[in-house]
Structure formats: structure tokens, C-alpha cells
C-alpha positions in Angstrom: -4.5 -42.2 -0.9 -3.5 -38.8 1.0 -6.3 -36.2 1.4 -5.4 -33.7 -1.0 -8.2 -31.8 -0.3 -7.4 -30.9 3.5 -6.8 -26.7 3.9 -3.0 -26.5 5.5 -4.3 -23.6 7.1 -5.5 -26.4 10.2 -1.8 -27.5 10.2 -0.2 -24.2 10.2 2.9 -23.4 13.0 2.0 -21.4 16.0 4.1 -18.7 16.6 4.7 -17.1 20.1 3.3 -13.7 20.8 5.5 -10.8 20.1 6.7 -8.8 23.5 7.5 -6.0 21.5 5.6 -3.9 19.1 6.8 -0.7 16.8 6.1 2.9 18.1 7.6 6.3 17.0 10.9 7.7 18.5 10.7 11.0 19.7 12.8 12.9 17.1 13.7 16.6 16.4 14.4 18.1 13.2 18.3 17.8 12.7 18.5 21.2 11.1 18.3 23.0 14.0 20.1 20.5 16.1 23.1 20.9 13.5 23.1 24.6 13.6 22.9 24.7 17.4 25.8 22.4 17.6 28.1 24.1 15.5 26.8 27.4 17.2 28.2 25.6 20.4 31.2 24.6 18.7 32.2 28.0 17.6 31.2 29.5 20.9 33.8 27.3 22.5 36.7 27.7 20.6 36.2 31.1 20.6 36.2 31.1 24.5 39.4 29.2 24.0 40.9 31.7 21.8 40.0 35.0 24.3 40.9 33.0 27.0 44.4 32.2 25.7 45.0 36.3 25.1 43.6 37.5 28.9 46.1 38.6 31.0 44.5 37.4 33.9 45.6 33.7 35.1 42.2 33.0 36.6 40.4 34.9 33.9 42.2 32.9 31.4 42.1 29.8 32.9 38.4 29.9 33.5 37.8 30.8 29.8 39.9 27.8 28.3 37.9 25.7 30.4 34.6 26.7 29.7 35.2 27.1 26.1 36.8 23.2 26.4 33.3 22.2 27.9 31.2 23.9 25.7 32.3 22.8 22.8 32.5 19.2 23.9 29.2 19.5 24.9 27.9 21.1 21.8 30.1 17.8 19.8 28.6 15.4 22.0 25.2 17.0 21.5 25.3 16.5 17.8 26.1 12.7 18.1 22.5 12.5 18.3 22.0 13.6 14.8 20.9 10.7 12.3 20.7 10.6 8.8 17.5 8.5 7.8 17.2 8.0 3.7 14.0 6.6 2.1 13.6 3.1 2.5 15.3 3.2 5.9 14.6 3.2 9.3 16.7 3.6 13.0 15.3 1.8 16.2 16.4 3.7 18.9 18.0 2.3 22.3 18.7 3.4 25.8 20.5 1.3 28.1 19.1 -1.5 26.2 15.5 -0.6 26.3 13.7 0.0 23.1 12.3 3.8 22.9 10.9 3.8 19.5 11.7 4.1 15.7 13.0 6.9 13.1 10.9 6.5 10.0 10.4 10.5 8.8 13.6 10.5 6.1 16.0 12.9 6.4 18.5 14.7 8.9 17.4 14.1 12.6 18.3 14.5 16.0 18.0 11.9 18.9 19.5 11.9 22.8 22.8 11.5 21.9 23.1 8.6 24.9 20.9 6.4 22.2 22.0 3.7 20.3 20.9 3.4 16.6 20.4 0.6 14.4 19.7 0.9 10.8 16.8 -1.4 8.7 16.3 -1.6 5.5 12.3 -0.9 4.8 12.6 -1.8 1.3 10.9 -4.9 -0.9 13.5 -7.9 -1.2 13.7 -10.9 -3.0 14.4 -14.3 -1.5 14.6 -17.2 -3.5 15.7 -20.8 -2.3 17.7 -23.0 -3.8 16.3 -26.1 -5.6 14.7 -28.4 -3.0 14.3 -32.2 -3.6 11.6 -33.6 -1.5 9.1 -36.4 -1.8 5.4 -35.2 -2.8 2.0 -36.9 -1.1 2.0 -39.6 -3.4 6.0 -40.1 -2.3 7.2 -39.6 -5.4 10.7 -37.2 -5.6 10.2 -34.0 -6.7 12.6 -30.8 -7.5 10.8 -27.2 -6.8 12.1 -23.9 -5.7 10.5 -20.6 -4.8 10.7 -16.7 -4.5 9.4 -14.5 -2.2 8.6 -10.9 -1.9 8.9 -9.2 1.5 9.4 -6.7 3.5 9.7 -5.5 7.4 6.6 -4.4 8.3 7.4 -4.0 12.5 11.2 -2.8 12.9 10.7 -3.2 16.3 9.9 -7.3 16.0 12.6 -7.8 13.5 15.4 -6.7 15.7 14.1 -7.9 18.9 11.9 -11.1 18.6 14.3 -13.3 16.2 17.9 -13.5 16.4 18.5 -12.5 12.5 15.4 -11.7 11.0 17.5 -12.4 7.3 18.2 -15.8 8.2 14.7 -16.1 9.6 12.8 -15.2 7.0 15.3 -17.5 5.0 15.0 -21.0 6.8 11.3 -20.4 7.2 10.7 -20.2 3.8 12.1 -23.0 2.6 10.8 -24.7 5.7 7.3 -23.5 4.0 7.8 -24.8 0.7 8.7 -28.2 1.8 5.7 -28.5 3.6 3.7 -27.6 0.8 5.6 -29.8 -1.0 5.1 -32.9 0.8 0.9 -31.8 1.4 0.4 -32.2 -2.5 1.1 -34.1 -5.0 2.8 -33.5 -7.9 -0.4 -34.7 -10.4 -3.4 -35.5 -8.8 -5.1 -39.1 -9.9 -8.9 -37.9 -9.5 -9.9 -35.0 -11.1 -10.7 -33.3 -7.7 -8.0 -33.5 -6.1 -5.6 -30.6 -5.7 -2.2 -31.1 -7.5 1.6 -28.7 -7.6 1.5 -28.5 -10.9 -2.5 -28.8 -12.1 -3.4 -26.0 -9.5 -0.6 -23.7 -9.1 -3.2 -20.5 -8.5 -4.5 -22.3 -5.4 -1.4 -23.9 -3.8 0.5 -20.7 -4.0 -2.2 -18.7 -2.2 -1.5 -21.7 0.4 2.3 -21.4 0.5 1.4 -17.5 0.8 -0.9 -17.8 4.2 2.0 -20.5 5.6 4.7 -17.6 4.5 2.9 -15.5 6.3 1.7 -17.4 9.8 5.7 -18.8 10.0 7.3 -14.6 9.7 4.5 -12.6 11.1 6.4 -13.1 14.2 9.4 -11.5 12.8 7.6 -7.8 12.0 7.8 -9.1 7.8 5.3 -8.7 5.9 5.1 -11.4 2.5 3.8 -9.3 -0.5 3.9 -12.7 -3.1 5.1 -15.9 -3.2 5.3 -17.6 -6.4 6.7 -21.2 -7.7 9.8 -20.5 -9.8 10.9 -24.2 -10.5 8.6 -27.4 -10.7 9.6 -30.6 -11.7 10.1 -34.8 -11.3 13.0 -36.0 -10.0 15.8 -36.9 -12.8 15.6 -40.3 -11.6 12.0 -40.7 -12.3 11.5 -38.2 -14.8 11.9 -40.4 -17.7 9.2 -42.9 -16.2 7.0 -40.0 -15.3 6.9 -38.5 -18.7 6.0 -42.2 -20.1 3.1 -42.3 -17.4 1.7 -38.6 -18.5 2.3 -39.5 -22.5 0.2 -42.8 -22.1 -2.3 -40.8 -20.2 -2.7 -38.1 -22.7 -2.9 -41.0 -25.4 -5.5 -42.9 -23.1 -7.9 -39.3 -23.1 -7.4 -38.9 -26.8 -8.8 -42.3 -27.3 -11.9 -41.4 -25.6 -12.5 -38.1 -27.1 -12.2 -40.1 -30.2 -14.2 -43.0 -29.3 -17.3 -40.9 -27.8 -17.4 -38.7 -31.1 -17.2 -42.0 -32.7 -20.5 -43.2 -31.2 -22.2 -39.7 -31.5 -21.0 -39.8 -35.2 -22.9 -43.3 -35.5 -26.2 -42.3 -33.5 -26.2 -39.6 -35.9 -25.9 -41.7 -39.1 -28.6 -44.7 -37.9 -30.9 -41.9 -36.9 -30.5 -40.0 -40.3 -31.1 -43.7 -42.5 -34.1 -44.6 -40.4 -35.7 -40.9 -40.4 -35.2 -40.5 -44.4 -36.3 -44.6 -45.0 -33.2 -45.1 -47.2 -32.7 -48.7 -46.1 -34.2 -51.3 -43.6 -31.6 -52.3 -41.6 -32.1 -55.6 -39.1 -29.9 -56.5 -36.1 -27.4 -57.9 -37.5 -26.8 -55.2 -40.6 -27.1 -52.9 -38.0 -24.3 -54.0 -35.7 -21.7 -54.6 -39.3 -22.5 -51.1 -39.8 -21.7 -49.9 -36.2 -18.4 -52.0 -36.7 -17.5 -50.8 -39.6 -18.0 -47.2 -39.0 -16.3 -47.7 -35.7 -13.3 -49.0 -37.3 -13.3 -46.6 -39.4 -13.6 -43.6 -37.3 -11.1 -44.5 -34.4 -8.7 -46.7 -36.7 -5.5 -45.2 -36.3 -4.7 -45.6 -39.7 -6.4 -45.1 -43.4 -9.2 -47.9 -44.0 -8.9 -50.0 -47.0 -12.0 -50.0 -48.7 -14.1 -53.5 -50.6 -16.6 -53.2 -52.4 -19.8 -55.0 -52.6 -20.7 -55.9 -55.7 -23.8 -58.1 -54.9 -26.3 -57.6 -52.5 -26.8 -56.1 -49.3 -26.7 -59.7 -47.5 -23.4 -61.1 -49.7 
């Protein structure tokens, strides 16, 4: 019989140690930036336009070419601007080397040379597809999941996994089917942990695997619930016979124990009021009687005695 009871946090994956961690780009307020640049802008056309009109070749010539450089300098110079809405950040490269990360919404400005990348900040959804494994007790089982996250580090999710999307997506469901085979589906002792008799407990489990497997990845796992739970078709029928004769099996003894406290109760009450003497053997008709009575499924058929107590 599996051990139910063993914590999955002994068996859970060891991820390598990020080389890169988040820190703040050093960013300007693009208002100014923006006004500076089209300052620049219209400083060099104007150049270009007085320089066009001088009369003077070298006068004219010098003009159109510093206006020309002005004003690509004041367009590249605005390059750098960035437009950062809530829920988003940029991680910001140069030549390749990471040089921090744009959180502060809004317009700002960045060396133009930089590369920007965009991430999403915002809570998603992910949930897999049905999975069909085989549970602890080997029996096949359909379940599916959903999980909320997020990218906590923008830094790790660009640079420590390939495609933090796809990450967070195989990992998941790499999770789940773990869980899935640690458990079964209905424990047979009482104190065993069980999919679908403990769902508070195995999700908190599925929860601190989610979060061991992505941590790696800069995501962050808000919740992680259970969305589909069942047998197998092809043992579902069988399954439900198993967990009906069960269910009959408990009912019985309910019935039969408040059967035998219901006839405790009478004996004691005849022998404490002295309504009749009772020997053995009257005493164990009665106790047959009124247990027939009591966990007969159907309605007794009463006889009367119309002699004595012993005919």
C-alpha cells in the first residue's frame, strides 16, 4: 500500500540558482526628454531653412549641415523614449548586458542605444488540459487544473528560461501529474490522504510544487486549484459500484450500532421498572426480534401471542 501520508515537499525538483536578479533602470521622465527632442528637431530644420537663404556658400553649407546633425541627433535622442502602461514593464539592454527594468508607468526616456523588451506584470490564468494518469493505487484517473500567476522578477523571466509562457505551462502540468500519481484517488484507511476526500490539503501541496518548479522563472503562483476530478470512463462504472456498496456497507452500521443501543436501552428500562423477568433464553428472542425488527430492511409482519410468555 503507497504511503499516502509522505509530505511531497521531500521529493520536490531542485531548481538551479538564478544568475540574474531584477534591479531598476536608470530612467528619466520622458516629458522633458520629448520636449527637448522636438526642441532639437525644430532647431535643425530651422538651421536648414536659414542656411538654404545665406548667400554665402560656406555660410550656407555649414548651416545645412549642422541643422542636418542636430536634428538627427535630437530624432535619435528621442528613440530612447518608452511608453510603459500599468501592468507593464521594459527590461533594458546594452550590447546584450542587462542594465535594469522600467516599472514607473508612463512616458520615459532611456539611452537610446538600449534595447527594450516589454512584460506583461499582470495576473494570468493557465489551465491545462484534462490529464489521464494513473493515481497511487494505479487506478486511471482524469484531472485538470488552473493556476494563477504572475512575473514577480522580469529580469529571471527573460533571461533564465527560454520562454517563461511555455515554462510556466509544461511545469504545471508536469506538477499536477506528480501530485496525481502521489495520491490516490479515495484513500482505503481513514487516515490516509486522498484527491478527492482532501482537496484543501493536496492543493496547498500542488501549490508549494507550483511554486519550487517556477520560482526559477521570476513567477510568482498566487492559487492553484483543482478544476476537474474524476475516474477514468473505463472504470468509472465499476468505481461508482465500489463507492455505492461502500456507502451501503456504512449505513448498515450506523443502523446496526443504533440498533444495539436501542436494545441496551429497552433491557435496561424492563429490568429497572421490574415489568417482567426475563431468563437467557427470553432474553436473547427478544434481542432477535428487536434486531430484526430495527435493521430489517423492510416492514415486520407482526404474530401475536395469544398464550403465554413461554408458548
Amino acid at each position: 500500500m503507497p504511503a499516502t501520508s509522505t509530505s511531497t515537499v521531500d521529493d520536490l525538483p531542485q531548481m538551479p540558482t538564478p544568475q540574474v536578479r531584477e534591479i531598476p533602470a536608470h530612467s528619466i521622465g520622458g516629458g522633458l526628454a520629448l520636449l527637448l527632442g522636438l526642441l532639437g528637431l525644430g532647431g535643425g530644420v530651422a538651421l536648414i531653412v536659414i542656411g538654404a537663404s545665406a548667400d554665402a556658400a560656406g555660410t550656407k553649407a555649414a548651416l545645412i549641415v549642422l541643422g542636418i546633425v542636430i536634428a538627427l541627433a535630437a530624432f535619435f535622442a528621442m528613440c530612447g523614449l518608452n511608453t510603459v502602461a500599468p501592468g507593464e514593464a521594459r527590461v533594458v539592454q546594452l550590447f546584450g548586458r542587462y542594465r535594469g527594468t522600467i516599472r514607473t508607468d508612463g512616458l520615459r526616456w532611456v539611452n537610446p542605444l538600449t534595447s527594450r523588451t516589454k512584460i506583461s506584470t499582470r495576473v494570468r490564468n493557465h489551465e491545462t488540459a484534462v490529464l489521464k494518469v494513473n493515481d497511487a493505487y494505479g487506478n486511471p484517473i482524469e484531472l485538470a487544473a488552473v493556476v494563477v500567476w504572475k512575473v514577480e522578477d522580469t529580469a529571471q523571466a527573460l533571461f533564465e528560461v527560454d520562454d517563461f509562457l511555455e515554462f510556466v505551462s509544461t511545469q504545471t502540468e508536469a506538477a499536477v501529474r506528480h501530485i496525481a500519481i502521489e495520491y490516490p484517488y479515495d484513500a482505503h484507511d481513514e487516515d490516509g490522504l486522498s484527491l478527492r476526500g482532501n482537496a484543501e490539503e493536496i492543493t496547498e501541496k500542488l501549490a508549494i510544487e507550483l511554486h519550487a518548479r517556477v520560482e526559477a522563472a521570476g513567477v510568482h503562483i498566487i492559487e492553484s486549484r483543482f478544476t476537474h476530478l474524476a475516474y477514468a470512463p473505463e472504470i468509472a462504472s465499476a468505481m461508482l459500484q465500489r463507492q455505492q456498496a461502500g456507502a451501503v456497507v456504512a449505513a448498515r452500521r450506523q443502523i446496526v450500532d443504533g440498533a444495539v443501543g436501542m436494545v441496551e436501552a429497552a433491557l435496561a428500562r424492563l429490568q429497572e421498572r421490574d415489568i417482567v423477568e426475563l431468563d437467557a433464553e427470553r432474553k436473547a428472542a427478544m434481542v432477535s426480534n428487536l434486531m430484526v425488527v430495527l435493521c430489517g430492511d423492510r416492514a415486520p409482519q407482526p404474530v401475536l401471542n395469544t398464550g403465554t410468555l413461554y408458548q
